[in-house]
LOKOLTI-784120 format. One record per residue (C-alpha): residue number from 0; residue in one letter; x, y, z. Coordinates in steps of 0.25 Angstrom, whole numbers. Last residue first. Example, Ala and Ser with C-alpha at 12.3 -4.5 7.8 and 13.67 -1.06 7.14 Angstrom:
2
+------+------+-------+-------+-------+
| resi | resn |    c1 |    c2 |    c3 |
+------+------+-------+-------+-------+
|    1 |    S |    55 |    -4 |    29 |
|    0 |    A |    49 |   -18 |    31 |
+------+------+-------+-------+-------+
END
This chain:
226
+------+------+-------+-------+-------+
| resi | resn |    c1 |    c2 |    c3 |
+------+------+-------+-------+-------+
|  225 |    X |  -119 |   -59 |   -52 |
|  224 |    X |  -109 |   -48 |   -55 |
|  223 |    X |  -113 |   -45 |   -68 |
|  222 |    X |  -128 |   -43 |   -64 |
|  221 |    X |  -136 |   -54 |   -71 |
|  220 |    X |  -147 |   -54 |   -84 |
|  219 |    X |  -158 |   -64 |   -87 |
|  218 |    X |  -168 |   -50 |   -83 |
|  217 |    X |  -160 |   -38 |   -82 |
|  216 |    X |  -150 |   -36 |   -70 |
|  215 |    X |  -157 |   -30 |   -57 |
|  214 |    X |  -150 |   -15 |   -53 |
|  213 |    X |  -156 |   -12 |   -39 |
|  212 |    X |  -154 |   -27 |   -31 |
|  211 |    X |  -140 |   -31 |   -39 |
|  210 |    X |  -133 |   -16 |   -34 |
|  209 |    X |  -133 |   -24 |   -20 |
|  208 |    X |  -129 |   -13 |   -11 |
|  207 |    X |  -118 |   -20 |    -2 |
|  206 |    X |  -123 |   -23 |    13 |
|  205 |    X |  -129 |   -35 |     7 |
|  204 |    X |  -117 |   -40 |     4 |
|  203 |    X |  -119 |   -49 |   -10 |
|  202 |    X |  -111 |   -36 |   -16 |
|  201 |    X |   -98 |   -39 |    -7 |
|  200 |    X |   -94 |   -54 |   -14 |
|  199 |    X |   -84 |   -46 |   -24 |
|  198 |    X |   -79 |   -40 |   -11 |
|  197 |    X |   -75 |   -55 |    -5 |
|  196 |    X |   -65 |   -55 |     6 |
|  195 |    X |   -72 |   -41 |     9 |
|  194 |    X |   -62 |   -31 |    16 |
|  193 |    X |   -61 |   -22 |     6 |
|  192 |    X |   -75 |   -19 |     6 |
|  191 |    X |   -76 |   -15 |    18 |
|  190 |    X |   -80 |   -23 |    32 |
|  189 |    X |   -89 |   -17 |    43 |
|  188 |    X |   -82 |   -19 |    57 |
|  187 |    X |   -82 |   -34 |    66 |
|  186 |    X |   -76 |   -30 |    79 |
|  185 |    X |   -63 |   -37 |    78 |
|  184 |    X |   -63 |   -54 |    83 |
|  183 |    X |   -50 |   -60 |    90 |
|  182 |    X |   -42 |   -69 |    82 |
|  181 |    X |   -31 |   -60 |    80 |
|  180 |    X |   -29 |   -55 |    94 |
|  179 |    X |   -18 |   -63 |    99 |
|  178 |    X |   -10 |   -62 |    86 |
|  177 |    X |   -12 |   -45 |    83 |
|  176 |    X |    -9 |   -46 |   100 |
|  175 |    X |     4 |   -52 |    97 |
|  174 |    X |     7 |   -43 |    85 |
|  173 |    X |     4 |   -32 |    94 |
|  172 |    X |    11 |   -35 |   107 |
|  171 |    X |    24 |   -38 |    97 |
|  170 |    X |    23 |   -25 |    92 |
|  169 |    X |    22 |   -19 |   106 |
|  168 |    X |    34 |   -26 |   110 |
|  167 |    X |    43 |   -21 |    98 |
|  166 |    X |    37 |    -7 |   100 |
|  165 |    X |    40 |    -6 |   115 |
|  164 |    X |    53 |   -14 |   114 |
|  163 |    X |    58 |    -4 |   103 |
|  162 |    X |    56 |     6 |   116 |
|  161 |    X |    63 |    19 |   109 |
|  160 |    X |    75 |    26 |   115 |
|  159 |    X |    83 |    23 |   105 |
|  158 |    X |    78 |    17 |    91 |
|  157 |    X |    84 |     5 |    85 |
|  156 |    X |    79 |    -5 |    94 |
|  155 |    X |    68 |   -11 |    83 |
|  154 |    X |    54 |   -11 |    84 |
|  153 |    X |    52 |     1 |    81 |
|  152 |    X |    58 |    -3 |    66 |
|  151 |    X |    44 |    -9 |    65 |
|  150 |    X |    36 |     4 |    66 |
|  149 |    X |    37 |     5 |    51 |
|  148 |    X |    27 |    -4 |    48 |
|  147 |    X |    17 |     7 |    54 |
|  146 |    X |     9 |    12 |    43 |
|  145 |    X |    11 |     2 |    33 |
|  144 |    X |     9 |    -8 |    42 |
|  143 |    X |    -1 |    -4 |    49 |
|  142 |    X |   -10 |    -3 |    35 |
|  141 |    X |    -6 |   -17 |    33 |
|  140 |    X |   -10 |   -23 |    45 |
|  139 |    X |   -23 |   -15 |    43 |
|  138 |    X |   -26 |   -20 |    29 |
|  137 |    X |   -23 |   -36 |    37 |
|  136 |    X |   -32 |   -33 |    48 |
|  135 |    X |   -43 |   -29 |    37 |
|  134 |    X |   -40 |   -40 |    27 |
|  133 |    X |   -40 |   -50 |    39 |
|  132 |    X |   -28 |   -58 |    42 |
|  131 |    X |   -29 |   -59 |    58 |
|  130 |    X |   -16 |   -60 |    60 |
|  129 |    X |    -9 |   -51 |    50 |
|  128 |    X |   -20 |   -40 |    51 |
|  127 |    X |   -18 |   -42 |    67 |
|  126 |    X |    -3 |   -44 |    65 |
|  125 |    X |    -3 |   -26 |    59 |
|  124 |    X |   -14 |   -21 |    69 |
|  123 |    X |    -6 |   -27 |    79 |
|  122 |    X |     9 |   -22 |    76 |
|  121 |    X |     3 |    -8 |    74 |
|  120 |    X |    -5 |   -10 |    88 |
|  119 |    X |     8 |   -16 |    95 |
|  118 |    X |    18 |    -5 |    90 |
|  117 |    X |     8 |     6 |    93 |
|  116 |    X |     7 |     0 |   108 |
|  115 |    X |    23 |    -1 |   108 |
|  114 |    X |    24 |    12 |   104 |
|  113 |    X |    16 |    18 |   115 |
|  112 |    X |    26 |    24 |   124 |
|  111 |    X |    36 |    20 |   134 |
|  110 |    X |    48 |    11 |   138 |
|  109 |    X |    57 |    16 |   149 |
|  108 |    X |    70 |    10 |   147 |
|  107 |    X |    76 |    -5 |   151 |
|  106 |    X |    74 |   -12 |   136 |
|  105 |    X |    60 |   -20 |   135 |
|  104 |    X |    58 |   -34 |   139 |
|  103 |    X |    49 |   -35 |   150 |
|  102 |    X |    43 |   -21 |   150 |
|  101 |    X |    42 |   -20 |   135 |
|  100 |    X |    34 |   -33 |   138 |
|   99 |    X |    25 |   -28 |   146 |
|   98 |    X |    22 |   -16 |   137 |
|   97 |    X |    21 |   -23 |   126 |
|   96 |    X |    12 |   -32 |   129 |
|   95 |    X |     2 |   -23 |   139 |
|   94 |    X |    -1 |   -13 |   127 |
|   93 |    X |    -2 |   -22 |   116 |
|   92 |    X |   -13 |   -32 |   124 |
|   91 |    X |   -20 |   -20 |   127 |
|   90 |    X |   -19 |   -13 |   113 |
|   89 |    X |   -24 |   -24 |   107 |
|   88 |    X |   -35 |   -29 |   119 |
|   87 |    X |   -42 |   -15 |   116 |
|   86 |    X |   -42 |   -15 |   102 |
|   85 |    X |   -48 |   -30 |   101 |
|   84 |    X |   -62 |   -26 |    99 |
|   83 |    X |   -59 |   -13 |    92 |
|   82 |    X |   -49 |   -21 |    83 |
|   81 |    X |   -49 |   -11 |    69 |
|   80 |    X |   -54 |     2 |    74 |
|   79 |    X |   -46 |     1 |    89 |
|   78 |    X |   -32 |    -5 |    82 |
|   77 |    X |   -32 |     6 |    71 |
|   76 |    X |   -36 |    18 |    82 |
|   75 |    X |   -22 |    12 |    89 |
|   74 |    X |   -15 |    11 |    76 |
|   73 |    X |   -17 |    24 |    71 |
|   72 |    X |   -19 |    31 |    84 |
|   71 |    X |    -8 |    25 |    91 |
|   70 |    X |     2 |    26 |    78 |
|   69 |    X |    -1 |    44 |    77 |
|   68 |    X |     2 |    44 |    93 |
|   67 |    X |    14 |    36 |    93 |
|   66 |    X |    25 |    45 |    87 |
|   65 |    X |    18 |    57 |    93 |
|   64 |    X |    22 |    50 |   107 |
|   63 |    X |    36 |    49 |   105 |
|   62 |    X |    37 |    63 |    99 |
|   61 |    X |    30 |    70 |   109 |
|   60 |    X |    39 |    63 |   121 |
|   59 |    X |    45 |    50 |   128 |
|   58 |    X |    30 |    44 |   128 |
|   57 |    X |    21 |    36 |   142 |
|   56 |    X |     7 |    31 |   138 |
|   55 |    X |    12 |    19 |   132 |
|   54 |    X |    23 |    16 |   144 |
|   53 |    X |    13 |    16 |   154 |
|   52 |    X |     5 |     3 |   155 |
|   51 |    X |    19 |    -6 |   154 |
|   50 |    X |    25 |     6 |   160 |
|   49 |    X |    20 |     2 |   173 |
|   48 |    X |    30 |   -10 |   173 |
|   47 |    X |    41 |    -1 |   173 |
|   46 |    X |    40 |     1 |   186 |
|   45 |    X |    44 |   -14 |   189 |
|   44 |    X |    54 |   -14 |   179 |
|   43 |    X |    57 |   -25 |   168 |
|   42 |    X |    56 |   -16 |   156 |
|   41 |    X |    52 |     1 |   159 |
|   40 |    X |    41 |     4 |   154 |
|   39 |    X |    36 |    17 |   152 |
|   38 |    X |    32 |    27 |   164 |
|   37 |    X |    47 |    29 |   167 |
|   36 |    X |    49 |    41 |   176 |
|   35 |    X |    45 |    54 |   175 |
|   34 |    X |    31 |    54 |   181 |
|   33 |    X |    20 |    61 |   174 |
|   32 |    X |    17 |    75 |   175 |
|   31 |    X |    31 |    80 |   168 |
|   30 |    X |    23 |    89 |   160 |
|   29 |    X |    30 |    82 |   148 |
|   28 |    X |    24 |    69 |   152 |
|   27 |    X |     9 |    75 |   155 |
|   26 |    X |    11 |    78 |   139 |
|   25 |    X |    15 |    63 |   137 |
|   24 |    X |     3 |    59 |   144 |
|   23 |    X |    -5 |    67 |   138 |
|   22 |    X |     1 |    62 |   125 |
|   21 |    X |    -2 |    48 |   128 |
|   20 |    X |   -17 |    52 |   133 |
|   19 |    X |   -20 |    61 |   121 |
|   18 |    X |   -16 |    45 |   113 |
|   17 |    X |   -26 |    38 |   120 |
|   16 |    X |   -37 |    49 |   116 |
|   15 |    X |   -33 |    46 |   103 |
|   14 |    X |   -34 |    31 |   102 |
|   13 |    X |   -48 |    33 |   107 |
|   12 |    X |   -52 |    43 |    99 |
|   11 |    X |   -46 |    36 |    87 |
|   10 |    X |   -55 |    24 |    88 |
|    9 |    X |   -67 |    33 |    90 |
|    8 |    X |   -63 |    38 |    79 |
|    7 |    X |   -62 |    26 |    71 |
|    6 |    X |   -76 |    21 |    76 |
|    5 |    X |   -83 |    32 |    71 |
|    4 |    X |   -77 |    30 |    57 |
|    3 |    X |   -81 |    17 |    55 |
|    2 |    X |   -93 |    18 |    61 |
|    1 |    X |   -96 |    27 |    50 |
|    0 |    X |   -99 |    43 |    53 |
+------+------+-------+-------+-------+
END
């Protein structure tokens, strides 16, 4: 198995084993085993403060939690593979951000789940290819793009009974983190070829089979490509 390969899983496992927890808490939920009151955030209150840590572990139901499962192991498995020296400090600063300000500039209501944290690593992973302007950040910008460009209309206050100020808040954690975070170093990984600024240049490498070395021209002749 490559490296590669190995270290996606891994990735996934993680991202996973994070996402059991949100539906175990959701089934302890329906079982009534968890307090009935607000766990979420609830903007400008002393109790509600505790919703800052909360309010992403906390769903209104099955279908409110399947809409986030399939978007937190994409992106958060994407943010782990492609950042694992900064993964940690992404989601973090994402996290707190847009859960303190939620809580001071939200609507009154109880806000919860984990689409503000989606918002903030779709909104990252698509500055940080803005930002950092590599062709890797930038083909990953793009791929978010397609994939979740359609998350933008969350941001607006159209739909009832969903926290717009979560998503807005955690996009704007995101970008901000995507700015903060742009000149930090990512573990170097193993280029390919469509990465190389000069590919024509690729068979001077010594890690490429030099075909020159085993098929000598003739004598007073050269190889095309000298």
């Amino acid at each position: 198995m490559s490296a590669n390969i190995k270290q996606i899983k891994q990735n996934i496992t993680i991202i996973a084993i994070g996402i059991i927890i949100l539906w175990l808490i959701l089934f302890l939920q329906h079982l009534s085993l968890l307090p009935n009151y607000c766990l979420g955030i609830q903007a400008r209150t002393i109790s509600g403060l505790k919703g800052i840590l909360l309010s992403p572990f906390i769903h209104a139901g099955v279908e409110h939690l399947a809409a986030n499962t399939f978007p937190l192991l994409i992106l958060g498995t994407a943010v782990l593979y492609f950042y694992p020296k900064l993964a940690w400090r992404i989601w973090i600063y994402i996290y707190l951000a847009s859960g303190i300000w939620v809580w001071v500039a939200a609507r009154d209501g109880c806000h919860i789940g984990a689409s503000g944290i989606i918002y903030g690593l779709a909104f990252f992973l698509f500055f940080s290819g803005i930002f950092r302007k590599d062709k890797l950040s930038l083909t990953l910008a793009l791929i978010v793009s397609f994939l979740y460009g359609g998350i933008i209309w969350g941001l607006l206050p159209y739909q009832e009974g969903v926290s717009w100020e979560g998503h807005l808040f955690g996009a704007i954690a995101g970008v901000i983190t995507a700015y903060l975070l742009r000149k930090q170093e990512v573990v170097p990984r193993k280029k390919y070829s469509w990465e190389d600024e000069n590919p024509d240049e690729a068979d001077d490498s010594p890690e490429i089979w030099n075909y020159r070395k085993y098929f000598p021209p003739p004598d007073g002749l050269k190889h095309p490509d000298d």
